[in-house]
N, CA, C and O of each residue as an XYZ file, in Angstrom:
320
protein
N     125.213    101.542     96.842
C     125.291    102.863     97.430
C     124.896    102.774     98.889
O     124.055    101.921     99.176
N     125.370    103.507     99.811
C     125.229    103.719    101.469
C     123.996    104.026    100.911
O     123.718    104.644     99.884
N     122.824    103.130    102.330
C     122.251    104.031    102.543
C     121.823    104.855    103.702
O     122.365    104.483    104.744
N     121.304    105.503    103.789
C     121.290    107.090    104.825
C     119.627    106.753    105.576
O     118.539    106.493    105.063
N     120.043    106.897    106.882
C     118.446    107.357    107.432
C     118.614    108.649    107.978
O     119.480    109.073    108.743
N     117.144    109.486    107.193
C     116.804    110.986    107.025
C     115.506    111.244    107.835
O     114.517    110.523    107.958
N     115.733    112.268    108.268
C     114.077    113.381    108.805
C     113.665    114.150    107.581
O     114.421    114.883    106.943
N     112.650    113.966    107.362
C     112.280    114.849    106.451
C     111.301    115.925    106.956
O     110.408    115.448    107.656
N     111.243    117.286    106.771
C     109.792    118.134    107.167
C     109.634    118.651    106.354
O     110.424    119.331    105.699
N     108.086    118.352    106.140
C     107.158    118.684    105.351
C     106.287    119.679    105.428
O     106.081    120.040    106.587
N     105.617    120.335    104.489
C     104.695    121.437    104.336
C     103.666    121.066    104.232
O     103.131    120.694    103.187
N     102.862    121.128    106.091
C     101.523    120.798    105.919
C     100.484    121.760    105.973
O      99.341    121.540    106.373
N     100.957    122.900    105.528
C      99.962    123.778    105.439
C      99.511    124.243    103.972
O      98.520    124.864    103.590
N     100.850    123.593    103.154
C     100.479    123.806    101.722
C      99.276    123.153    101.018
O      98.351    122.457    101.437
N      99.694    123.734     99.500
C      98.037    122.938     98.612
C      98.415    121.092     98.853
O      97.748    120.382     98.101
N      99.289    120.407     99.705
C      99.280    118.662     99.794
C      98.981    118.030    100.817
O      98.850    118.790    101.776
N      98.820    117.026    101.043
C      98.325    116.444    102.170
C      99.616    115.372    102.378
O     100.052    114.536    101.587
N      99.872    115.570    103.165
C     101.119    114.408    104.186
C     101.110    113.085    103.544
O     102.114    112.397    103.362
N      99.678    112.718    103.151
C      99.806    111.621    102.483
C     100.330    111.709    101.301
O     101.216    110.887    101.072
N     100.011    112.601    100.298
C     100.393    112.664     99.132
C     101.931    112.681     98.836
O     102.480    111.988     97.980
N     102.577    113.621     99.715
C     103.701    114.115     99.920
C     104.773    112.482     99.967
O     105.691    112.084     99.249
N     104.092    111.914    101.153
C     104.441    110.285    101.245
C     104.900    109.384    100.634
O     105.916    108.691    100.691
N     103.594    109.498     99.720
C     103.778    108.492     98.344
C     104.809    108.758     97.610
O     105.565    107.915     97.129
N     104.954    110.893     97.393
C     106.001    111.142     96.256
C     107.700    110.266     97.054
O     108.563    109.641     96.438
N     107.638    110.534     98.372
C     108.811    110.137     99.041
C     109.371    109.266     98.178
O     110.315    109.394     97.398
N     108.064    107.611     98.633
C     108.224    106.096     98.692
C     108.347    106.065     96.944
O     109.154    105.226     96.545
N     107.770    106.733     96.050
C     107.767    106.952     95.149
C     109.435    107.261     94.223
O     109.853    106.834     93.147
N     109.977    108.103     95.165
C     111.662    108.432     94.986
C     112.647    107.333     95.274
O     113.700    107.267     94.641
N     112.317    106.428     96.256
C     113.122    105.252     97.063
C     113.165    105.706     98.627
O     114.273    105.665     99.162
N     112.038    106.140     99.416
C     112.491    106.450    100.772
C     111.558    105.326    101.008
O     110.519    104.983    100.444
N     112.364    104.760    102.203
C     111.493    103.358    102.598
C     110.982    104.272    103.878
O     111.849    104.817    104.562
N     109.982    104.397    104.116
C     109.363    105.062    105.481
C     109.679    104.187    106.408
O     110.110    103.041    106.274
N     109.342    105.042    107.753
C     109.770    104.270    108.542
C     108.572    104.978    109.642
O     108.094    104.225    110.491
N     108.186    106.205    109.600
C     107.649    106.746    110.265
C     106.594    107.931    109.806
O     106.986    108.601    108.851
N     105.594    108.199    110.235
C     105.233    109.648    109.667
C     104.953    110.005    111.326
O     104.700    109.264    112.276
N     105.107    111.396    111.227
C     104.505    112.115    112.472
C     103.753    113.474    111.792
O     104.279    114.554    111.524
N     102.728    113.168    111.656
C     101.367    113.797    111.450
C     101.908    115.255    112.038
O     102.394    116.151    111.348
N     101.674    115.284    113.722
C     101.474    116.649    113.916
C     102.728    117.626    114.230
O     102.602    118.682    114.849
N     103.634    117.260    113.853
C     104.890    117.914    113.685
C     105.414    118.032    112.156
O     106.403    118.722    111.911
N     104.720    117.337    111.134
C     105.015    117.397    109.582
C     106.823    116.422    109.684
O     107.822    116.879    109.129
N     106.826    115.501    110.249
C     107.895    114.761    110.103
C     107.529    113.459    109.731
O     106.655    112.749    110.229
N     108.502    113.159    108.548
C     108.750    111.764    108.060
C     109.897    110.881    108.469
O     110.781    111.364    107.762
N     110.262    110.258    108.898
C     111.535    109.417    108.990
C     111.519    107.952    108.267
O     110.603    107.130    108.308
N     112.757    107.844    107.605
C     112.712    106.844    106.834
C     114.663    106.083    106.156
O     115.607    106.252    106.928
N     114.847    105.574    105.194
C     116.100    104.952    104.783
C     115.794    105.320    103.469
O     114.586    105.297    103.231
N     116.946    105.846    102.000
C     117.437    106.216    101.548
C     118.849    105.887    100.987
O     119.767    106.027    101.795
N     119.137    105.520     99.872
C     120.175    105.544     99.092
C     120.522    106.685     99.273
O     119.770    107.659     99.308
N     122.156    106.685     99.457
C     122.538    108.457     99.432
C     122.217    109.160     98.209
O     121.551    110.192     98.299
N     122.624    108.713     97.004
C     122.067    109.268     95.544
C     120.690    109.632     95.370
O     120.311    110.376     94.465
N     119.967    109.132     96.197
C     118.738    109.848     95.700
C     118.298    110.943     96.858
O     117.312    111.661     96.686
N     118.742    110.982     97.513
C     118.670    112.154     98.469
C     118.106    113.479     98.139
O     117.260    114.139     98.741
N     118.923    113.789     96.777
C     119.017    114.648     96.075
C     117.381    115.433     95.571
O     116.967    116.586     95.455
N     116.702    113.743     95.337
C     115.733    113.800     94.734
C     114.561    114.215     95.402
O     113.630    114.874     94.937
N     114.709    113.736     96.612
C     113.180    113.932     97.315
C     113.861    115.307     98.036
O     112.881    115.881     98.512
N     114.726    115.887     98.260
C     115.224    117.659     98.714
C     114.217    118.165     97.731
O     113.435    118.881     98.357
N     113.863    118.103     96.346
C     113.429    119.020     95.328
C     111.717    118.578     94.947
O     111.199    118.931     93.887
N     111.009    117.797     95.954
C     109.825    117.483     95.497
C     109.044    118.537     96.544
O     109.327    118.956     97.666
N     108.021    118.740     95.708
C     106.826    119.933     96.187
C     106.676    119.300     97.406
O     106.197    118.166     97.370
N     106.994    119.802     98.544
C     106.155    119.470     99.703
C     107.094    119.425    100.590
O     106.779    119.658    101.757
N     108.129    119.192    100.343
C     109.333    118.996    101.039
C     110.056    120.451    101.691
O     110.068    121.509    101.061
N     110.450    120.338    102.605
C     110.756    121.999    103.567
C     112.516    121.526    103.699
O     113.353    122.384    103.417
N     112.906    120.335    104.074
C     114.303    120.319    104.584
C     114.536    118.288    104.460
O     113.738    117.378    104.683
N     115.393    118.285    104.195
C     116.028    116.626    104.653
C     117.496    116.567    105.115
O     118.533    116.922    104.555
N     117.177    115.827    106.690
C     119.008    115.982    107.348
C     119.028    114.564    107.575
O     118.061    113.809    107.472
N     120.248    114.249    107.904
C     120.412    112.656    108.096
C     119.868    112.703    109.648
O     119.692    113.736    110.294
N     119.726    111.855    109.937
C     119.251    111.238    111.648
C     120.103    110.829    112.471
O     120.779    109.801    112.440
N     120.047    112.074    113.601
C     121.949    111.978    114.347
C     120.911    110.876    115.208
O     119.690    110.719    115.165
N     122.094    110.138    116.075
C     122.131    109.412    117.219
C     122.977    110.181    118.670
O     123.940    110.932    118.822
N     122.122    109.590    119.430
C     122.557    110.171    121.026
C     122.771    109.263    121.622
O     121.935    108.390    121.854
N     124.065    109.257    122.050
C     124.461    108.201    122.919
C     124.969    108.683    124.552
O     125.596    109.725    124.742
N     124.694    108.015    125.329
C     124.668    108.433    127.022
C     125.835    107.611    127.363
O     125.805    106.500    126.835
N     126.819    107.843    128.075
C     127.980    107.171    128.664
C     127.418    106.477    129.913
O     126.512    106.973    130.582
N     127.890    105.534    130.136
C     127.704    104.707    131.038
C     127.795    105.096    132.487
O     128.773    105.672    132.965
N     126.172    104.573    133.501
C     126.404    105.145    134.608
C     127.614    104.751    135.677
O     128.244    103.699    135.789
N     127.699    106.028    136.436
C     128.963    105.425    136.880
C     128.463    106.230    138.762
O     128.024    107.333    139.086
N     128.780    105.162    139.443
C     128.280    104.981    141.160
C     128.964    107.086    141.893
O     128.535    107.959    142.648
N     130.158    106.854    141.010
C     130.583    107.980    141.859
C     130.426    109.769    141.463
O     130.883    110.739    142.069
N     129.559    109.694    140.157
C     128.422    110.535    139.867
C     127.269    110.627    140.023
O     126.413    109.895    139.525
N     127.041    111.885    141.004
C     125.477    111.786    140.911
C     124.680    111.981    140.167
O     125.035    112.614    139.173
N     123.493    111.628    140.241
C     122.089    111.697    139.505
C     121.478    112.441    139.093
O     120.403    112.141    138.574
């Protein structure tokens, strides 16, 4: 199965603690990759099939895949 790298945000004001929430992730198959404490964001990799799974665990607010930004190449006769 593809797998997907996701943002996850979390509910850190609820009855769990970021850590707990974590474990349930790594617990589902999200390989972390990141936590950010004071924004309630996780980033991590994912089988697409289980996606499903960590959307529906207590603690969880939203999961989107992780766009990329790409900048076109500088070019002399545009300015800055």
């Amino acid at each position: 199965m593809n797998n997907r790298k996701v943002l996850i945000q979390v509910d850190t004001k609820g009855n769990r603690t970021i850590e707990e929430i974590v474990r349930d992730l790594e617990g589902n198959g999200l390989q972390v990759e990141s936590v950010m404490n004071l924004i309630g964001v996780v980033s991590g990799t994912i089988a697409g099939d289980k996606v499903t799974n960590i959307e529906t665990l207590d603690g969880v607010r939203s999961c989107r895949d992780e766009g990329t930004i790409s900048l076109p190449p500088d070019d002399p006769e545009v300015p800055q």
